[in-house]
C-alpha positions in Angstrom: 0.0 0.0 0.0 2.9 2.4 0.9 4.6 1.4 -1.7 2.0 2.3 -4.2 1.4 5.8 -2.5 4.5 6.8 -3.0 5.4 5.3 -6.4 5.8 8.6 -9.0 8.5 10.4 -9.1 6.7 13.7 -8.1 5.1 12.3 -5.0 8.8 11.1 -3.8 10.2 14.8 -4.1 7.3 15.5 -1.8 7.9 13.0 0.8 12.1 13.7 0.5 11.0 16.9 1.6 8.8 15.9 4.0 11.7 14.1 5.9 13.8 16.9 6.3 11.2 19.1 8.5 11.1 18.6 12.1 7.0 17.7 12.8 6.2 13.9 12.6 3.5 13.1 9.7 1.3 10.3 9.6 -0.3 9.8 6.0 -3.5 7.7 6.8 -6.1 6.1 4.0 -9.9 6.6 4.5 -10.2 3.6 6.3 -7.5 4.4 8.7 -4.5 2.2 7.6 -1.2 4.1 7.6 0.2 4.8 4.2 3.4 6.9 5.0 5.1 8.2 7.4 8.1 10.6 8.3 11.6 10.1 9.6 10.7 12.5 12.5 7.3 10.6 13.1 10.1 7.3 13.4 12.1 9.2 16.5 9.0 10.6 18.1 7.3 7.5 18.4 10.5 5.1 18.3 9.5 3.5 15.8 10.4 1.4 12.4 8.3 2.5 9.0 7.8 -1.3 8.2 6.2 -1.5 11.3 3.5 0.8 10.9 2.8 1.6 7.1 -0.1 -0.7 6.3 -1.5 -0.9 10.3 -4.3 0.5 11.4 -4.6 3.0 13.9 -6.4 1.1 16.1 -3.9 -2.0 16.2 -1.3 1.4 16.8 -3.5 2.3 19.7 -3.6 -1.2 21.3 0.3 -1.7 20.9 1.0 1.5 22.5 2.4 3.2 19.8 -0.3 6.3 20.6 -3.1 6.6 22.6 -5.9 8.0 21.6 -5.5 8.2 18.1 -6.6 11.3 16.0 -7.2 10.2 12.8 -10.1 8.3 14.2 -11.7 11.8 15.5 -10.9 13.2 12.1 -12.9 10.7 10.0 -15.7 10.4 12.8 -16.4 14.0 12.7 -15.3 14.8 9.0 -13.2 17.7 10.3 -9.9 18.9 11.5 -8.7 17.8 15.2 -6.3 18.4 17.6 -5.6 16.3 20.3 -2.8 15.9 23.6 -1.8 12.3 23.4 0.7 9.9 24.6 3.1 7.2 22.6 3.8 3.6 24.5 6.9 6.2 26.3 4.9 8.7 28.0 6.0 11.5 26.0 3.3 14.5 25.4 1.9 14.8 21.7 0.3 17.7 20.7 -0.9 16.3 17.4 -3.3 17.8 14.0 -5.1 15.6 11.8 -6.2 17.2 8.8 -8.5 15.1 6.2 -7.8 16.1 2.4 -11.6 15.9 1.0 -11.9 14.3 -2.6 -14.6 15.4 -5.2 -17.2 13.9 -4.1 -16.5 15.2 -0.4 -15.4 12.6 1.1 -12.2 12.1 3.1 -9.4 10.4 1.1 -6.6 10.6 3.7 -5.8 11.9 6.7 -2.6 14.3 7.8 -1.3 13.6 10.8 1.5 16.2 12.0 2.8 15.4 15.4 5.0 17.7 17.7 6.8 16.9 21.0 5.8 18.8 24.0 7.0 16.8 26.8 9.2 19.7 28.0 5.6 21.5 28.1 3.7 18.5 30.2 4.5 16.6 33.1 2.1 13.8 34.7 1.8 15.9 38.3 -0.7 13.3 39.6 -1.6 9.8 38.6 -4.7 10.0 36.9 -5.7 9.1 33.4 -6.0 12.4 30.8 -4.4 14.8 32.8 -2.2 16.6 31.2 0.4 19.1 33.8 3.3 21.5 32.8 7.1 20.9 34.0 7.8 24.7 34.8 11.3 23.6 35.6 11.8 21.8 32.0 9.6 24.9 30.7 11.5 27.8 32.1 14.6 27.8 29.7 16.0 31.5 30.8 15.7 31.6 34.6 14.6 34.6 35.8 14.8 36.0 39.2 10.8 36.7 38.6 9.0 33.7 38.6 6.4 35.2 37.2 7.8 35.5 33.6 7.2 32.8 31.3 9.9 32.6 28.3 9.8 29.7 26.3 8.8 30.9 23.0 11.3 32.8 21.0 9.1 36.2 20.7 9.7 36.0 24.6 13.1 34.7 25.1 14.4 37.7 22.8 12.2 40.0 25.7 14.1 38.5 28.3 17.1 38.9 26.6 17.1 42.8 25.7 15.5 43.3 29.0 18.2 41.5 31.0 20.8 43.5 28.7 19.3 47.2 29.2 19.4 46.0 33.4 23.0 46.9 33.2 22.6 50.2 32.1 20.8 53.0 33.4 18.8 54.5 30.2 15.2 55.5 30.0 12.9 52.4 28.8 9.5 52.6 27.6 7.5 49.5 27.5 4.8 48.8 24.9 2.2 46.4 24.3 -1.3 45.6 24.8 -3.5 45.6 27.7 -2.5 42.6 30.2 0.5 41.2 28.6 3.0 41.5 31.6 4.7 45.0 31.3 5.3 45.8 35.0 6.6 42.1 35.5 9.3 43.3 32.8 9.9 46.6 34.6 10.5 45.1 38.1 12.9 42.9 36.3 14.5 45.2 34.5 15.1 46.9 38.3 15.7 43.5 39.8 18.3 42.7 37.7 20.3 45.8 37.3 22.9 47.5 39.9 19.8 49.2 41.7 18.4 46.2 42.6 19.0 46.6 46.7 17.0 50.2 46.4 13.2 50.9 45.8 10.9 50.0 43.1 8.4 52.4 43.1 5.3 51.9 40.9 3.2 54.8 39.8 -0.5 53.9 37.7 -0.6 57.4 36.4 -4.3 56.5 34.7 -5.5 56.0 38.4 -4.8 58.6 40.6 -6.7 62.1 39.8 -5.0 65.3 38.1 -5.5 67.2 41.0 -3.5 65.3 42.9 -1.0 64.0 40.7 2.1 66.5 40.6 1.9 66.4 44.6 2.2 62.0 44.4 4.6 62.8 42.2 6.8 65.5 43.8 5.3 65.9 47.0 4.4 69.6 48.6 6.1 71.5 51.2 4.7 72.5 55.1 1.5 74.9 53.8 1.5 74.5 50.2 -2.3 73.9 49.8 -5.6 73.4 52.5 -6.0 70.4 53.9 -1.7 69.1 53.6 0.3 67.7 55.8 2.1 70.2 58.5 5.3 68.8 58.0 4.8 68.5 53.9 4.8 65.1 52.1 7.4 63.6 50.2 6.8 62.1 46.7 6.9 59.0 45.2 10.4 60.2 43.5 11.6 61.2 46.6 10.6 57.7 48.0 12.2 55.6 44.7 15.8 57.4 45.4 19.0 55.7 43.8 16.1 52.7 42.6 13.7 52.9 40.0 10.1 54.7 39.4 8.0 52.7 37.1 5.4 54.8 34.8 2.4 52.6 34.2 -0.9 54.2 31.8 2.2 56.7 31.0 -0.4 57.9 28.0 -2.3 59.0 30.9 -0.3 61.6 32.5 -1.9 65.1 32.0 -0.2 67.9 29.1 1.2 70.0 32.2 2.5 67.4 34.0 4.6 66.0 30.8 6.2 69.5 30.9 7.7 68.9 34.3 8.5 65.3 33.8 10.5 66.2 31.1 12.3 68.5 33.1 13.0 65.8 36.0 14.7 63.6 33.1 17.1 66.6 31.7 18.1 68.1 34.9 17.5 65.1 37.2 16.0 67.3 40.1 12.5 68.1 41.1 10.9 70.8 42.7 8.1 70.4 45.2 4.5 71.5 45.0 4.8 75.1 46.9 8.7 74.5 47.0 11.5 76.8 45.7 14.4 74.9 46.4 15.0 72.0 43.8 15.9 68.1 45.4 18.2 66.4 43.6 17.0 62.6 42.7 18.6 59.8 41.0 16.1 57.4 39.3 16.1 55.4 36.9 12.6 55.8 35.1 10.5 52.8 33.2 7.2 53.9 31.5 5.0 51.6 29.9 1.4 52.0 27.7 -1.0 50.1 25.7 -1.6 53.2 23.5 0.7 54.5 20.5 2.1 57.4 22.2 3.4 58.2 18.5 -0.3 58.7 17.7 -1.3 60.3 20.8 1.7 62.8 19.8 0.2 63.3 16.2 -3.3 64.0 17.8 -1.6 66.6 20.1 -2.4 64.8 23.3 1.3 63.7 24.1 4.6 66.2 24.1 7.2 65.2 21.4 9.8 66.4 23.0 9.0 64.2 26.0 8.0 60.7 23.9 11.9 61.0 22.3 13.2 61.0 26.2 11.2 58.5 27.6 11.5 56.5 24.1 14.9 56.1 24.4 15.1 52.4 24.3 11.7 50.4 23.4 10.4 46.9 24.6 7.7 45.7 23.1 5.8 42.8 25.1 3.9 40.5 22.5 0.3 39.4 23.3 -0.2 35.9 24.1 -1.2 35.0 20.9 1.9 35.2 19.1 3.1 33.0 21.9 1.4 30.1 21.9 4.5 28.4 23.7 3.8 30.3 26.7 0.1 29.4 27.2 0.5 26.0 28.8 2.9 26.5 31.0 1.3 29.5 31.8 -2.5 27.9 32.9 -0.3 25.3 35.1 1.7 28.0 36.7 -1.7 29.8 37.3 -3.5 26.8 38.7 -0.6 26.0 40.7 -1.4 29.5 42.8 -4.8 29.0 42.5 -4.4 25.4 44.0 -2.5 26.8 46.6 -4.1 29.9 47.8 -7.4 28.6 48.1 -6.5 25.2 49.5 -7.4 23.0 46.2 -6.4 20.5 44.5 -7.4 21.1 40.7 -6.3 19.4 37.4 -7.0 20.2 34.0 -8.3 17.3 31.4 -6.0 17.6 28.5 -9.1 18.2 26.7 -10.0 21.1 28.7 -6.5 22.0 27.8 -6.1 21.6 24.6 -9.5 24.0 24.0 -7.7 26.7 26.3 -4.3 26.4 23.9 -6.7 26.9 21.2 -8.5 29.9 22.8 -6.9 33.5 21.5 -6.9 35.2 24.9 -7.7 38.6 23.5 -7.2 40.0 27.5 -4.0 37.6 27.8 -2.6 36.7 30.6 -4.5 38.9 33.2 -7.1 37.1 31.5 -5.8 34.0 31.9 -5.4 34.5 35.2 -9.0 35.2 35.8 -10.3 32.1 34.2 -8.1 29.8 36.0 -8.6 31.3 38.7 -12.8 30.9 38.1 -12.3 27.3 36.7 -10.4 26.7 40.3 -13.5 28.3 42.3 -16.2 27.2 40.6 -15.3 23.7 39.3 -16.9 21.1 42.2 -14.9 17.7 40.6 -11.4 17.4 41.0 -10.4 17.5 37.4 -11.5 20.5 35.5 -13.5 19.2 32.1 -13.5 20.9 28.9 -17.6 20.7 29.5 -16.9 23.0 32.8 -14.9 25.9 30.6 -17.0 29.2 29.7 -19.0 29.1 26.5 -17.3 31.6 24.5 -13.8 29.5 25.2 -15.5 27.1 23.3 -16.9 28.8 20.3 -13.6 30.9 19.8 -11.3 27.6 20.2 -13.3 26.1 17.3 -12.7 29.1 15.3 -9.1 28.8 15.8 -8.6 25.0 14.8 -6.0 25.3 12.7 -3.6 27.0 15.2 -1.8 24.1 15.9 -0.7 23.6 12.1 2.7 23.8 11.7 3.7 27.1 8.9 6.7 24.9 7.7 4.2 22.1 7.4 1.9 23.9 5.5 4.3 25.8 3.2 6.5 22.9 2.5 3.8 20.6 0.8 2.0 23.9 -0.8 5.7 24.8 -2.7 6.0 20.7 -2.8 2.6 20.6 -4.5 3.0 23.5 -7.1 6.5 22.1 -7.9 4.9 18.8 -8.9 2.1 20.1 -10.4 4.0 22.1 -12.4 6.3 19.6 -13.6 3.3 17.4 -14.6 1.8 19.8 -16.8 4.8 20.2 -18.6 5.5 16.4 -19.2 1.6 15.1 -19.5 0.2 17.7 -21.2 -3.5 17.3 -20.7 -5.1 16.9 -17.1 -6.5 13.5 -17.7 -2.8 12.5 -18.1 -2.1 14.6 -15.1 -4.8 12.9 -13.3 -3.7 9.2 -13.8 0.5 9.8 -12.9 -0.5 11.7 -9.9 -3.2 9.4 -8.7 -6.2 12.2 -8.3 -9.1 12.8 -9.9 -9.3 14.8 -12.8 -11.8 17.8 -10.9 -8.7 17.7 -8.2 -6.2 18.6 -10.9 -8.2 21.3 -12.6 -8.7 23.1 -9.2 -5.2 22.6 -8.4 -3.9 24.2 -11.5 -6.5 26.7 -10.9 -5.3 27.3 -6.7 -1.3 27.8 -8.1 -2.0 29.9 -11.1 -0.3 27.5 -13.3 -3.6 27.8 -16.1 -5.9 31.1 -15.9 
């Protein structure tokens, strides 16, 4: 049978190159008998090819080579799955079955791709479909904030530029959406820099009012206003001396109060509300914002001067959707604190789990951390069920199924296909002679030629 599937010469430049790529792919006929598989899909499952080409999934399941097996939810529900399995080893499989549709609509074969996430998931408990995060394999950069999660590449190079700027002393300003983890970056940016032993002083400048803010900010002397202290009040740059002050909502700081910020950065002193007498401060000063302050200086609701002084050296956090390496070990990081501050003893179904990898976590992890921490609350069974998760989890995870697809995956077999295609209708000439050397119906090579452009 294998043998057959792969027998033109087009179809073997397709499977040389799908050797050379690093997911494991399963080829599977309608009926569920492997036809082909990859060298990577040999190492992950430590396996021979002659073993499995020509099995069915189901004897595969029962020896232990996986457990459960997709391709049996793919041509039971006649649509793309994803799935957290194990192979006869215990490793963690987070594994895609795609069915390829013929003509007539109905499934012709199944692709499998496979990836290993064992460094991801760790068995925490013995209990069957559980699936749990190894933080300790999953935190690749330590980090003297536990709170940080860097395993994707996005966030690795975040920890890197951050941990490099530590050593110096100039102005950063944060970017990125709403939730995404910008004061964890700030306090370890202070944390690991030479002011580390001094204050960090954080300052939400979107949440405490106008009125009051140049006096939180600078303080006031003895008498400055009605109502203030008799000895005066010192301000919060005052309090982070020789440490760091940490802008958050920085978009939010009022036109007048820009003016004199922008004077405590060139001249490195401030003055006091109803003071004449300047203090001298050194501070190092982070600001962060969800907002385009390039914008907000456009619209003439930021100074330019003072966006080029506090923009001296950007980091921009990524939202948790373009790190989709993050979100496991983030929900078991989560749970673990949520297990432990409310006296619980919650696990996730890898089910459940695999819907919340799916999910696009628009408020990321702040909302993360609110739905774990609801799941935790509210769930009365040990294990949390994907049946337990919020609705709208579920209806945006089954907009997103084809996250999990690998991009080298995809493009490989698309410039694989178009190559092979293309070469055919050079050396056959008509698509009925296309159709019988590739093994497709004739409809199938029509559209094909139609999808790459190769006839108008």
């Amino acid at each position: 049978m294998s043998d057959k599937f792969t027998e033109t010469v087009e179809m073997k430049q397709l499977f040389q190159i799908l050797d050379g790529i690093s997911d494991a792919v399963f080829v599977d006929d309608s009926a569920g008998h492997c036809l082909w598989c990859n060298k990577a899909c040999e190492d992950l499952y430590n396996v021979d090819y002659d073993d499995i080409c020509g099995k069915h999934v189901r004897e595969l399941e029962e020896t232990g080579v996986f457990f459960p097996s997709v391709t049996m939810k793919v041509l039971n529900e006649h649509r793309e799955m994803t799935i957290i399995h194990e192979n006869k080893y215990n490793r963690k499989l987070l594994t895609t079955g795609t069915p390829i549709f013929d003509e007539n609509g109905e499934i012709s074969i199944v692709i499998t791709t496979s990836r290993d996430i064992t460094q991801l998931t760790k068995n925490q408990r013995e209990k069957a479909d559980i699936s749990m995060i190894n933080m300790e394999a999953m935190q690749n950069i330590p980090s003297s904030n536990e709170d940080i999660i860097a395993n994707s590449l996005a966030m690795k190079n975040v920890m890197a530029l951050t941990r490099k700027l530590a050593t110096v002393n100039s102005t950063v300003l944060i970017t990125g959406e709403s939730g995404v983890g910008k004061g964890l970056i700030a306090k370890l940016l202070h944390e690991e820099g030479n002011r580390w032993k001094e204050p960090f002083v954080t300052v939400n400048c979107g949440a405490i009012p106008e009125s009051l803010m140049e006096s939180e900010l600078f303080g006031y002397v003895a008498g400055a206003f009605t109502g203030s202290r008799a000895g005066g009040k010192q301000g919060l740059f005052e309090t982070a001396q020789n440490g760091t002050i940490f802008l958050d909502e920085i978009s939010e700081l009022p036109l007048n109060l820009q003016v004199k910020l922008l004077r405590v950065i060139q001249e490195r002193e401030i003055t006091p509300v109803g003071g004449v007498k300047a203090i001298p401060v050194d501070v190092r000063i982070v600001s962060a914002t969800n907002k385009s302050l390039a914008q907000l200086v456009k619209e003439g609701n930021f100074r330019e001067d003072l966006y080029y002084r506090l923009n001296v050296v950007p980091i921009n956090v990524p939202p948790l959707r373009d790190r989709p390496e993050d979100i496991l070990p983030l929900i078991h990081m989560n749970l673990m604190k949520c297990n432990e501050r409310l006296n619980e003893n919650k696990s996730i179904s890898s089910e459940a789990l695999t819907t919340l990898f799916k999910y696009p976590w628009p408020g990321n992890i702040r909302e993360l951390q609110n739905i774990i921490e609801r799941l935790t609350i509210t769930t009365n069974t040990s294990v949390i069920s994907n049946e337990q998760l919020p609705v709208f989890i579920k209806q945006e995870a089954d907009k997103n199924e084809n996250v999990n697809v690998s991009p080298s995956l995809a493009s490989a077999m698309e410039k694989a296909e178009k190559e092979i295609l293309e070469k055919a209708y050079i050396d056959y000439k008509s698509t009925r002679a296309m159709a019988k050397a590739l093994q497709v119906s004739q409809p199938t090579v029509v559209r094909k030629l139609h999808k790459y452009h190769i006839v108008e």
